[in-house]
C-alpha positions as a printed NumPy array, in Angstrom:
array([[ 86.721,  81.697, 107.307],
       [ 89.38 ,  80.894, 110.008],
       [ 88.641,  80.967, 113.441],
       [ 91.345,  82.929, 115.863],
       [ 90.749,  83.541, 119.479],
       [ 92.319,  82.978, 123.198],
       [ 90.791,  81.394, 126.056],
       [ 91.572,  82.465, 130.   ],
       [ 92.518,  79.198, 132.139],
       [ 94.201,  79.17 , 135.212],
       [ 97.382,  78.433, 134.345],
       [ 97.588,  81.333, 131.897],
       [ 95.958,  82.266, 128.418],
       [ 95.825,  80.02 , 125.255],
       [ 95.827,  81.311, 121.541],
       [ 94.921,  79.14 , 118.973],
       [ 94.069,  79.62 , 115.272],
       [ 91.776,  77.034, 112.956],
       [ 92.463,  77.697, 109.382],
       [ 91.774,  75.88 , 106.302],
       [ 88.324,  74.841, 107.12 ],
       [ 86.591,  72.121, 104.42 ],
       [ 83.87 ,  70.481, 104.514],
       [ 84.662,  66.818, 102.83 ],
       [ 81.337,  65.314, 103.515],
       [ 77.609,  65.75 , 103.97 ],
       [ 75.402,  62.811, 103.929],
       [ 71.191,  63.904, 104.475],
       [ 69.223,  60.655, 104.598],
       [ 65.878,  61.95 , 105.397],
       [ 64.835,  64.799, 104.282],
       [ 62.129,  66.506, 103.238],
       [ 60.035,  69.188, 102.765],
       [ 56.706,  70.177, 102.767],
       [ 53.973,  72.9  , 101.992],
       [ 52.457,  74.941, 105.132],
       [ 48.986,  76.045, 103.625],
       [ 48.97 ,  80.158, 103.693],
       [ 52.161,  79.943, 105.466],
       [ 55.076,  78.976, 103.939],
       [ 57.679,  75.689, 103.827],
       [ 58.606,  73.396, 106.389],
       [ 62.181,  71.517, 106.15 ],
       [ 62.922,  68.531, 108.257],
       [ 66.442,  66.572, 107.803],
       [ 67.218,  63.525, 110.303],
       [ 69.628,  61.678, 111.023],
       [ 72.1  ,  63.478, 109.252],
       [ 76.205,  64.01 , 109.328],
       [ 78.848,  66.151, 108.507],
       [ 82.746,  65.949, 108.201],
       [ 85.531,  68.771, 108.041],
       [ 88.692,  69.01 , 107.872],
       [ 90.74 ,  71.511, 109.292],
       [ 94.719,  72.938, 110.341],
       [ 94.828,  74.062, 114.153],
       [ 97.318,  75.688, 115.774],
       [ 97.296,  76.661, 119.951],
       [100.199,  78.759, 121.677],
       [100.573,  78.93 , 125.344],
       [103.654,  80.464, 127.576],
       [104.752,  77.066, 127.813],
       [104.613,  75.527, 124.798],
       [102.892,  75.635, 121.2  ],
       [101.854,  72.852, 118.697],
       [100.008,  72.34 , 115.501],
       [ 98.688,  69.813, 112.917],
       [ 95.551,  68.979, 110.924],
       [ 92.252,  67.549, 112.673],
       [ 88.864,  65.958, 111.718],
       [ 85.712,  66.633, 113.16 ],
       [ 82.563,  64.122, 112.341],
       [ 78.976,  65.576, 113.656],
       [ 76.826,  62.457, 113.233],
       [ 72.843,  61.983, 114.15 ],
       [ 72.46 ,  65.594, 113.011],
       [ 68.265,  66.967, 112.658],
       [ 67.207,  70.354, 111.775],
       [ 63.581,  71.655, 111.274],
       [ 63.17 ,  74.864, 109.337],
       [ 60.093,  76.822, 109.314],
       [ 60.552,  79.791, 106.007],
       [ 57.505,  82.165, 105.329],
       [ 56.779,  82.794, 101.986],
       [ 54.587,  86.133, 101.117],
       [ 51.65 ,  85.675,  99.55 ],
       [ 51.919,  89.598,  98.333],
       [ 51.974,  90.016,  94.199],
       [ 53.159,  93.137,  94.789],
       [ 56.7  ,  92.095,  95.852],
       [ 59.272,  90.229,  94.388],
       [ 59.427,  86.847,  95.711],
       [ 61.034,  86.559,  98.968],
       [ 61.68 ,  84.099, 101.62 ],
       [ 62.318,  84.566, 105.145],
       [ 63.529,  82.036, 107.802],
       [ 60.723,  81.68 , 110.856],
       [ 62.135,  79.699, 113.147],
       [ 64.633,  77.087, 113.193],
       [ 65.451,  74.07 , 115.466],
       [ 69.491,  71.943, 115.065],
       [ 69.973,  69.413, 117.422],
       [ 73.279,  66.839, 117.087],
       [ 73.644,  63.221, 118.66 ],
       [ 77.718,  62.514, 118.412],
       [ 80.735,  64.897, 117.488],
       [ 84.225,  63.179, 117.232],
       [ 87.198,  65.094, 117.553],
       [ 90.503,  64.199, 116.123],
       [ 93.535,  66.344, 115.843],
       [ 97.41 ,  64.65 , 114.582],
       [100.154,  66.808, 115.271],
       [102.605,  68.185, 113.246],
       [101.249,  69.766, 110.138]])
């Protein structure tokens, strides 16, 4: 989905608008996941990254510009805890415990002029 909002600086308010939102790469090399006895599943990704593209757009009293930006999220890990119901009664169902993201590097790079 596109994200709209305005931000409150001191020199007055700016709108902007972040449409067209793709993600053109995901690359997971470690991964894995593994079996939590009477519990459930643990998943643990390192070292991870992600790239989207995206149109932006900002507006200010002054002045307004656009064009299409990159962002890169490199030296990505997540660890995901899920429970799993050990219940025959119940369809199968999984639920999300807990869940850590941390991220090492983003890069942010926006051309102007769509």
């Amino acid at each position: 989905p596109d994200l709209t909002g305005h931000e409150k600086f001191a020199l007055g308010n700016v709108k902007y608008n972040i449409s067209r939102i793709h993600v053109t790469a995901v690359e997971l090399p470690s991964a894995s996941i593994s079996l939590l006895p009477g519990s459930g599943i643990k998943l643990v990704i390192g070292n991870a990254s992600l790239t989207i593209d995206m149109n932006w757009n900002i507006r200010t009293w002054m002045f307004k510009d656009s064009g299409r930006g990159t962002v890169h999220i490199s030296k990505v890990s997540v660890t995901a805890i899920f429970s799993t119901p050990l219940d025959d009664t119940d369809p199968m169902s999984i639920s999300l415990t807990s869940c850590r993201t941390t991220s090492g590097d983003i890069d942010i790079k926006l051309n102007g002029k769509t």
